[in-house]
N, C-alpha and C positions, 0 to 999 in steps of 0.2 A: 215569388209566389207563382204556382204554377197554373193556369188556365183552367176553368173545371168545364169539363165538355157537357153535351148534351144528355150523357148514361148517368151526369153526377146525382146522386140522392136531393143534393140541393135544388139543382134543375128540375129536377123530376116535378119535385113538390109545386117548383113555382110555375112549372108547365099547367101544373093542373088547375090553377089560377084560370084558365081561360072560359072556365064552365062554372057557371052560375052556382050552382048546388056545391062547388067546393069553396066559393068565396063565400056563402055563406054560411058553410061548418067552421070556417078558419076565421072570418071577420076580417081576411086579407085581401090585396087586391094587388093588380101589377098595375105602373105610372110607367109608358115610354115613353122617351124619348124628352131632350132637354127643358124642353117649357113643365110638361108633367111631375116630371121629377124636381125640377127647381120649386112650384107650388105645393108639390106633397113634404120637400127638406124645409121650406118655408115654414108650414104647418106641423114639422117634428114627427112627421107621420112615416119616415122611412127606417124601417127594420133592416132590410138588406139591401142590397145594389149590388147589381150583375153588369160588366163593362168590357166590353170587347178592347183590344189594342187602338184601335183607331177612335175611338170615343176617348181614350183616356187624354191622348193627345189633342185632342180640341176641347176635351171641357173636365183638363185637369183641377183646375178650382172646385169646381162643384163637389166631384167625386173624392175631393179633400174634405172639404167643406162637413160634408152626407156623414163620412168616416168619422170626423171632429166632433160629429152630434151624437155620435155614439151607436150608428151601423155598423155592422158586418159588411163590408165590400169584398167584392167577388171578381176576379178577370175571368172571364170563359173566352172559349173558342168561336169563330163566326158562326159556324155550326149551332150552338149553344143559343148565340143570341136566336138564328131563326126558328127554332122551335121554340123559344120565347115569344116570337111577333107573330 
């Protein structure tokens, strides 16, 4: 599966997550980072997951786990992720 960078239509959308007025058209919201993400798959709240190389490798469980629940997982580029954060 190939990395989806920061130009991805996907990214885009979830970039726009950062601004109040889009989380509330959409009723979405972005969770980073491990604890965030473990309480939102806890609560069945994750739609998607976005995971750079070096995340997959330390919290392969999880982003199995997220998949198993029935998200859409995503690898991007580091690039990707920081215009996520």
């Amino acid at each position: 599966m190939d990395s989806l960078t920061e130009r991805t239509p996907r990214v885009v959308s979830a970039v726009k997550l950062a601004r109040a007025a889009e989380r509330k058209k959409t009723g979405l919201f972005l969770a980073e980072g491990f604890n965030a993400v473990s309480e939102a798959a806890q609560s069945r709240l994750v739609r998607e997951l976005f995971f750079t190389a070096d995340a997959l490798e330390r919290h392969h469980d999880l982003i199995a786990s997220v998949e198993a629940g029935g998200a859409r997982v995503h690898p991007i580029t580091d690039r990707a992720a920081k215009a996520l954060s």
